[in-house]
C-alpha positions as semicolon CSV with decimal commas, in nm:
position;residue;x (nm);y (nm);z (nm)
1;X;0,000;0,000;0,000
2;X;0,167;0,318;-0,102
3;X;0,179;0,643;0,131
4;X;-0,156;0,805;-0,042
5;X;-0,368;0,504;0,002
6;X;-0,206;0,427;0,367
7;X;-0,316;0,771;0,473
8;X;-0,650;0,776;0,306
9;X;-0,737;0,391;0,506
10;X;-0,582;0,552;0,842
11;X;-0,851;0,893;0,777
12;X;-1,082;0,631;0,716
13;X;-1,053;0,444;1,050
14;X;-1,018;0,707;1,227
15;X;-1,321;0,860;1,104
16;X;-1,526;0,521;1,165
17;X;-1,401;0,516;1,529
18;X;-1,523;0,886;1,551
19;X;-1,855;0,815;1,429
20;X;-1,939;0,532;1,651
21;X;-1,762;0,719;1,938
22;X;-2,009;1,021;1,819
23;X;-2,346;0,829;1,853
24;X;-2,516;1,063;1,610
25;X;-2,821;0,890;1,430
26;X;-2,736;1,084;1,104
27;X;-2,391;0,975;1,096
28;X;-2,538;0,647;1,011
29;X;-2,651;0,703;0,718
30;X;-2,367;0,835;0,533
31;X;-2,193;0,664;0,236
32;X;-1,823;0,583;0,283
33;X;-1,630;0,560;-0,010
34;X;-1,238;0,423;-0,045
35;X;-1,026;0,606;-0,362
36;X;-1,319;0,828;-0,373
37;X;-1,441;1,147;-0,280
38;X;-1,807;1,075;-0,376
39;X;-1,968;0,743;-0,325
40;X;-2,260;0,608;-0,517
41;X;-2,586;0,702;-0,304
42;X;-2,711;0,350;-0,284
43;X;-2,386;0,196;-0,144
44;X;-2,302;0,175;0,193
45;X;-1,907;0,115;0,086
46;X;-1,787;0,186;-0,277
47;X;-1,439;0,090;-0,383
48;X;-1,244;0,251;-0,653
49;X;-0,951;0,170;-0,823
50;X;-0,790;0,061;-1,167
51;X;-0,519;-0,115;-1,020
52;X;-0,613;-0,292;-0,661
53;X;-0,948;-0,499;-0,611
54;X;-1,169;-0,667;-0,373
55;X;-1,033;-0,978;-0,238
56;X;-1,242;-1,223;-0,067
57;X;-1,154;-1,431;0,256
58;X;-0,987;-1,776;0,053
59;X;-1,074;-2,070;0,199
60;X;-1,096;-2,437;0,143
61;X;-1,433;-2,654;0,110
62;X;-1,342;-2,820;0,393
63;X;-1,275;-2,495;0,559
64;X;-1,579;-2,291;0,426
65;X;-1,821;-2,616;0,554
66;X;-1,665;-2,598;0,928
67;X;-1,808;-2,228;0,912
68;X;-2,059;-2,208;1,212
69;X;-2,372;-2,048;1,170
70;X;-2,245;-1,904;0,832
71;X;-2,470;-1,575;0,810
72;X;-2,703;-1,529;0,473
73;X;-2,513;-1,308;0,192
74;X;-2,208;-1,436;0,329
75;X;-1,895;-1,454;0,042
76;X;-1,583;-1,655;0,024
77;X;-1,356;-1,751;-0,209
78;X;-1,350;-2,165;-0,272
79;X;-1,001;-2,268;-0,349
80;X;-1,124;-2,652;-0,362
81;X;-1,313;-2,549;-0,704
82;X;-1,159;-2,212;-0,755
83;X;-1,487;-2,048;-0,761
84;X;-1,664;-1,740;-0,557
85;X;-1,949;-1,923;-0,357
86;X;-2,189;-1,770;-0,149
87;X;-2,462;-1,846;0,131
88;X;-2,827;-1,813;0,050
89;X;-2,906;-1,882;0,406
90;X;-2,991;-2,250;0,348
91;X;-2,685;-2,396;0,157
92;X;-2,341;-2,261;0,003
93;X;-2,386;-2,207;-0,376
94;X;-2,123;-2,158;-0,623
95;X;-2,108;-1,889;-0,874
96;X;-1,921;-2,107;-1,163
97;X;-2,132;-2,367;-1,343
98;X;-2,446;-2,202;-1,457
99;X;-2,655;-1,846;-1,413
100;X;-2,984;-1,990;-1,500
101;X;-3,214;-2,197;-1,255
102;X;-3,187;-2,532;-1,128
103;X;-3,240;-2,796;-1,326
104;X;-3,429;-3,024;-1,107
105;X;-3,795;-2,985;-0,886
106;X;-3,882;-3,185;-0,612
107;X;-4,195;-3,362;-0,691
108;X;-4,251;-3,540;-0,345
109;X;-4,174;-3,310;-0,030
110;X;-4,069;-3,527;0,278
111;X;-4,379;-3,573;0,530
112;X;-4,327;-3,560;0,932
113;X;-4,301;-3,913;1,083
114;X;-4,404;-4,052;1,399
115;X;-4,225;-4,366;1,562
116;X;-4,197;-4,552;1,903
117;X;-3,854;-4,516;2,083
118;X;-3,683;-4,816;1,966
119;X;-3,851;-4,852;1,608
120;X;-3,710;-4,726;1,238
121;X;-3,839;-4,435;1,021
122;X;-3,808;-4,342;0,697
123;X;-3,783;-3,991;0,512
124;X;-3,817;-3,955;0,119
125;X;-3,835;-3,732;-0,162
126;X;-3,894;-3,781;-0,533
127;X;-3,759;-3,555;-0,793
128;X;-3,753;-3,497;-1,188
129;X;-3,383;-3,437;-1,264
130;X;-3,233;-3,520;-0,934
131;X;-2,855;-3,663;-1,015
132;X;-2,750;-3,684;-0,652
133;X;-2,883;-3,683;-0,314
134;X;-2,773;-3,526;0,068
135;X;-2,974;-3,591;0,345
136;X;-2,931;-3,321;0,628
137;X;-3,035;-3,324;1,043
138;X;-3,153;-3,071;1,211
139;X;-3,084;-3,174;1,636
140;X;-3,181;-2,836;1,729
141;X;-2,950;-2,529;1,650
142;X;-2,763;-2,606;1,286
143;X;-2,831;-2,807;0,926
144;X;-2,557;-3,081;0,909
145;X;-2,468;-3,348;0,648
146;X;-2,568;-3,659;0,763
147;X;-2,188;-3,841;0,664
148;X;-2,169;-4,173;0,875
149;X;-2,435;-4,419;1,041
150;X;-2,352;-4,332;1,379
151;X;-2,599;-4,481;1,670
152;X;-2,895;-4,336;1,812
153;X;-3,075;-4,356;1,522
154;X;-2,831;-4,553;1,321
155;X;-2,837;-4,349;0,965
156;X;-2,825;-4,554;0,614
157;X;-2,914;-4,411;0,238
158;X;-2,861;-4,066;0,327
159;X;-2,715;-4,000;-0,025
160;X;-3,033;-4,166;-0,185
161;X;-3,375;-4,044;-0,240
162;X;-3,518;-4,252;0,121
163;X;-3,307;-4,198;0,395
164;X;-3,337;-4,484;0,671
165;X;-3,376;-4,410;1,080
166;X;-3,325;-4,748;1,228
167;X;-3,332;-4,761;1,674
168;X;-3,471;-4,423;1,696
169;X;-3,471;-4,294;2,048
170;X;-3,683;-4,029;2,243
171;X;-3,387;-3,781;2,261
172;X;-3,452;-3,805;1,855
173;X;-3,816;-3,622;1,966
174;X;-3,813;-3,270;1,717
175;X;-3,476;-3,334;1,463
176;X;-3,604;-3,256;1,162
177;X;-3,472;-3,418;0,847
178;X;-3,412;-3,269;0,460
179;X;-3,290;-3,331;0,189
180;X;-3,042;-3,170;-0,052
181;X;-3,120;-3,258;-0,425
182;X;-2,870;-3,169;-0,695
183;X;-2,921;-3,155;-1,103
184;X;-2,649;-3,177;-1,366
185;X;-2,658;-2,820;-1,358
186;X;-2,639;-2,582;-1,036
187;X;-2,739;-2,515;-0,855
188;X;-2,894;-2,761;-0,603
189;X;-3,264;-2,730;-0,476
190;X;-3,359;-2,813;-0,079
191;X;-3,658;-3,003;0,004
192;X;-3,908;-2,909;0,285
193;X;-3,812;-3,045;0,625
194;X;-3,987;-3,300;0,776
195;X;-4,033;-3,357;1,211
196;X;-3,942;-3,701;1,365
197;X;-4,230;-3,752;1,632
198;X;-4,107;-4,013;1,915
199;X;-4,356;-4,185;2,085
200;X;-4,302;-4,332;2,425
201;X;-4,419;-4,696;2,514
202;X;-4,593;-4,708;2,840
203;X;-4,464;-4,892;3,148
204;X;-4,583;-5,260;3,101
205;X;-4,864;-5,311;3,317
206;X;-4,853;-5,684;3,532
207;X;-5,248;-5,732;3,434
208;X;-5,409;-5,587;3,150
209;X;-5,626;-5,325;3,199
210;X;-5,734;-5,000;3,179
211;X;-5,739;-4,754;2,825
212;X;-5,345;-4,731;2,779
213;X;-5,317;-4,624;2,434
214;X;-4,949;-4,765;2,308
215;X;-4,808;-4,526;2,015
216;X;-5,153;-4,374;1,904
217;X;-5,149;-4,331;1,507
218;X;-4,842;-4,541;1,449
219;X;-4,889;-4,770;1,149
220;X;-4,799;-5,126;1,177
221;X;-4,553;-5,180;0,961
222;X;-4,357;-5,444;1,088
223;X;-4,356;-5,774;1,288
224;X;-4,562;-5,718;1,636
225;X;-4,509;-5,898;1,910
226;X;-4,711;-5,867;2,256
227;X;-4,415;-5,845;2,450
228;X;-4,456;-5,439;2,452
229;X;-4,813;-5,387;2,331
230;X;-5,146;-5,309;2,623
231;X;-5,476;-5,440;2,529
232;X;-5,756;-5,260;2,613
233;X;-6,079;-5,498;2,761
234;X;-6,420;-5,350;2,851
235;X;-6,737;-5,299;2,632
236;X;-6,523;-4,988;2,412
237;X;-6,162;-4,869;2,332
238;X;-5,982;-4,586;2,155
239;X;-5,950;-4,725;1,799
240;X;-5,586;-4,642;1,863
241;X;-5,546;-4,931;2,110
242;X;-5,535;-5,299;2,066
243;X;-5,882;-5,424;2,209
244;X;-6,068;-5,774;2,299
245;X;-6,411;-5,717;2,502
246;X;-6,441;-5,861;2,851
247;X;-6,735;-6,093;2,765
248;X;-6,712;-6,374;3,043
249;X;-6,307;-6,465;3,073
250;X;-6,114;-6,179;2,861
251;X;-5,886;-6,311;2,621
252;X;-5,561;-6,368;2,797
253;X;-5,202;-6,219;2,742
254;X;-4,857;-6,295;2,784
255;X;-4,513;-6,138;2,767
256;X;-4,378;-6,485;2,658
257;X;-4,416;-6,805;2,535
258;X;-4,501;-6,685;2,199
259;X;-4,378;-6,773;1,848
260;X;-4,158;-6,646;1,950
261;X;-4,186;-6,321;2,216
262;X;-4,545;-6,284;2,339
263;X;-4,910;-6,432;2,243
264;X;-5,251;-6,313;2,341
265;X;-5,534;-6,567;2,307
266;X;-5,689;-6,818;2,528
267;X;-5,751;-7,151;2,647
268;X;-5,979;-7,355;2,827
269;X;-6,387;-7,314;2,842
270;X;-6,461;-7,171;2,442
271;X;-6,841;-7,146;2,536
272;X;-6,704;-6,804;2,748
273;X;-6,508;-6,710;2,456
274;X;-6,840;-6,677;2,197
275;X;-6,779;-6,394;1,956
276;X;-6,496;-6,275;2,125
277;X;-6,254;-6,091;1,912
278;X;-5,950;-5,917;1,906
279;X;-5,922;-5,598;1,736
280;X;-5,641;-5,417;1,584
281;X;-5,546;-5,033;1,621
282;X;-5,677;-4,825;1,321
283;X;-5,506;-4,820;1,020
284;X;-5,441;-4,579;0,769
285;X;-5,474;-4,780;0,434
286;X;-5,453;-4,479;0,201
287;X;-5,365;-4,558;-0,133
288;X;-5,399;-4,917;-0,153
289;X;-5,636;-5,131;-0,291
290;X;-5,483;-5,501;-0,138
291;X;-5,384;-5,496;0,195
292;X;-5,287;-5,769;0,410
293;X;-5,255;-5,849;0,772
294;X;-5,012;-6,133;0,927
295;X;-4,942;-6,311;1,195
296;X;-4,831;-6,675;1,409
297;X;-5,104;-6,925;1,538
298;X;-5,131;-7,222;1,722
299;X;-5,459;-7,374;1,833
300;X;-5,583;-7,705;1,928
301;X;-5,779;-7,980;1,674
302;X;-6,044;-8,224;1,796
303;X;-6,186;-8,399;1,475
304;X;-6,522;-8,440;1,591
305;X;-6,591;-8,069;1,608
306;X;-6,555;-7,925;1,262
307;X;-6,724;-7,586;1,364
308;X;-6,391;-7,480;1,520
309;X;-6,288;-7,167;1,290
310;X;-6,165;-6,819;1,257
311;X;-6,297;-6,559;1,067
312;X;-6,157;-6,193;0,944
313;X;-6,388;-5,885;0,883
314;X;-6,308;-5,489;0,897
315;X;-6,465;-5,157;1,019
316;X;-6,422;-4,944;0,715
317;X;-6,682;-4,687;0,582
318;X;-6,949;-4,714;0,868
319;X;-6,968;-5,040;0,868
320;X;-6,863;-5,418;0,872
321;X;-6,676;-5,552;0,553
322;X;-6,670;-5,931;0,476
323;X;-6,380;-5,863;0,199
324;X;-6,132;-6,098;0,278
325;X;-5,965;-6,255;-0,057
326;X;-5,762;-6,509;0,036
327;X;-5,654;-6,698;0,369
328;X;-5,251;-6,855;0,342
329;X;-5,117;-7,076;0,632
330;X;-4,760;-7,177;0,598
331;X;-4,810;-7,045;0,206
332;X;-5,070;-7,305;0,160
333;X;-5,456;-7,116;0,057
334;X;-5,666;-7,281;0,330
335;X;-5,941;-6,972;0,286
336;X;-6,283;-7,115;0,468
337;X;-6,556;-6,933;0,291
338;X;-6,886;-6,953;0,499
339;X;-7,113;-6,753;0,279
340;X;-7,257;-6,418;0,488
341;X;-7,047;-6,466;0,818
342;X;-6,725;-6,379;0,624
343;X;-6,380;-6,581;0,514
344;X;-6,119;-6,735;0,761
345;X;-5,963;-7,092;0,783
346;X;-6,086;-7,398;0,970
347;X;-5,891;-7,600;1,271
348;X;-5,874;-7,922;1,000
349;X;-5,516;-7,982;1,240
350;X;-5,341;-7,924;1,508
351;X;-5,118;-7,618;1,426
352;X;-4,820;-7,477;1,590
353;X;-4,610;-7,121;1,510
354;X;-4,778;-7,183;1,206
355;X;-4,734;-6,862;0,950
356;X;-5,028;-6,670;0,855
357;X;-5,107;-6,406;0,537
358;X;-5,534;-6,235;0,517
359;X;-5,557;-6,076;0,199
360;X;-5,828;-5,801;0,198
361;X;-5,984;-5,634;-0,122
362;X;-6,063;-5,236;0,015
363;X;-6,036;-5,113;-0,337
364;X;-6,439;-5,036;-0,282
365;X;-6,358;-4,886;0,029
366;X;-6,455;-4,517;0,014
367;X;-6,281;-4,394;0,351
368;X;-5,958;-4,586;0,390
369;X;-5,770;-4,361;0,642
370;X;-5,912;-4,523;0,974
371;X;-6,016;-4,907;0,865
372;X;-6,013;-5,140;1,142
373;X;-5,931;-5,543;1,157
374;X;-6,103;-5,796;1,278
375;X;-5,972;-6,155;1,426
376;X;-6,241;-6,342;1,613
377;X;-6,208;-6,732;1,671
378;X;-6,566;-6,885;1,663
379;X;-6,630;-7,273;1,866
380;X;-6,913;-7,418;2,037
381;X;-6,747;-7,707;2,277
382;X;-6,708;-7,657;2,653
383;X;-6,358;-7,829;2,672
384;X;-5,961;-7,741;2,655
385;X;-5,875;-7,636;2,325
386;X;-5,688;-7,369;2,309
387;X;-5,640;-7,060;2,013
């Protein structure tokens, strides 16, 4: 810096210090200008010079992404890509590559997801001209790259379109979750963010009783056992609750001794079991037209009494729904049709931890955001069999 621009910076410090020292509103207001006497109006600071320039703080990517809290307008100088990028308040974007828009849109925004502490989640997007994808967590304060699996949820596919949440936990309760989508061209669009929602088992009661609602709204989406789920008895439930009625001797329940894990059922006297059923927490079946509900059995045989079945029905649109396509046990179709009382399969054997697939038709189902399922074991013998 030569003598006249030395002096001219030093007048120019000085008289900075002096206006904040000064307080005065007005001062405020003023233009300041550097190499020259009369700065543009409509700039706060005007540089001017045919032989020195502006030169931007050079960093690294490395360096510019370990920037905390990076504020929006903020400019650096990229030496990874030799490129100006700057901060648009979401995500750094690069001045070299293209001047137009992006090439991509996000078709499918991620939605907010609700899981118990212990279970998985999933986020997604779709796009039209997405090339690569970065999945980003929100814990409370700053957007970061999701980069490794990690623990607590463990992370996996967080550079594809479905990012994966496997052994959530409830300190996960409020991270939100999006997703960075880039094109072939810059620059890169954001999705929306989406809210994980932790729900928190209750403690395990030692009888079962009482309305304790386990993970209201939470679609069952994979394998249940009744190792960690509360059935409701009585005459009613919340439709968010598993629920037998307490005709007589309520269907039973225990922690173990399942196939494996847990069972709930019953044994013994089958006149006190009569139309008892065991109902399943609502389920949102939007969008489907096949759905299918599965689960283990064992029950008892006794050849002489052939009326010893199990039938499967729904709550859907106001009422009940006989709509049961097909009945699989162990892959084999055993379906039982028996005209207006609905589909199931017969006790023709003796059956133990054997597999079972219901296939429903709801594609005439009007309503199918709160349908309700139906198991309910039908005999008429006093005697021990068990289901």
């Amino acid at each position: 810096m030569n003598k006249k621009y030395y002096f001219k910076v030093i007048t120019l410090i000085f008289g900075l210090l002096l206006i904040l020292g000064l307080g005065a509103e007005e001062s405020f207001s003023q233009n300041v200008g550097i190499n020259t006497n009369t700065p543009d109006e409509s700039a706060l600071l005007e540089l001017n010079s045919s032989e020195s320039w502006f030169l931007p703080p050079r960093l690294t990517q490395a360096q510019r992404d370990a920037i905390t809290s990076p504020a929006t307008g903020l400019i650096i100088y990229n030496l990874s890509e030799n490129c100006i990028n700057y901060y648009d308040g979401v995500l750094w974007l690069s001045l070299c590559g293209s001047s137009g828009s992006s090439s991509i849109t996000i078709d499918t925004q991620p939605t907010n997801e609700s899981a118990c502490d212990g279970d998985n989640a999933t986020f997604s997007v779709s796009s039209t001209g997405g090339v690569t994808f970065q999945w980003q967590v929100n814990t409370g304060s700053n957007w970061e790259d999701i980069e490794a699996a990690g623990s607590n949820p463990t992370y996996s596919n967080y550079t594809t379109a479905s990012l994966t949440l496997t052994g959530v936990v409830a300190g996960n309760d409020g991270y939100l979750y999006r997703c960075v989508v880039t094109g072939s061209t810059p620059p890169p669009v954001v999705s929306d963010a989406a809210t994980l929602t932790i729900l928190p088992l209750p403690d395990q009661p030692s009888a079962i009783s009482g309305d304790t609602e386990v993970c209201p709204s939470t679609p069952i989406s994979t394998l249940q056992e009744f190792n960690s789920d509360v059935l409701v008895h009585g005459s009613s439930a919340p439709t968010t609750s598993w629920f037998a009625p307490d005709w007589n001797t309520p269907i039973d329940y225990a922690s173990s001794g399942g196939c494996p894990g847990g069972w709930v059922g019953y044994s013994g006297n089958w006149n006190n079991y009569w139309v008892n059923f065991l109902r399943l927490p609502e389920q949102d079946c939007s969008g489907n037209d096949e759905v299918t509900i599965e689960f283990d059995v064992t029950h008892s045989y006794f050849a002489s009494q052939t009326d010893d079945w199990i039938r499967f029905y729904m709550w859907a649109d106001g009422g009940y729904e006989h709509n049961v396509v097909s009945v699989e046990v162990d892959g084999i179709d055993v379906t039982y049709d028996s005209g207006m009382n609905g589909k199931g399969f017969q006790f023709t054997e003796s059956r133990s931890c054997a597999h079972v697939v219901v296939t429903f038709d709801i594609s005439a189902i009007v309503d199918k955001s709160n349908i309700l399922f139906y198991l309910e074991a039908l005999c008429q013998y006093n005697n021990s069999n068990t289901f």
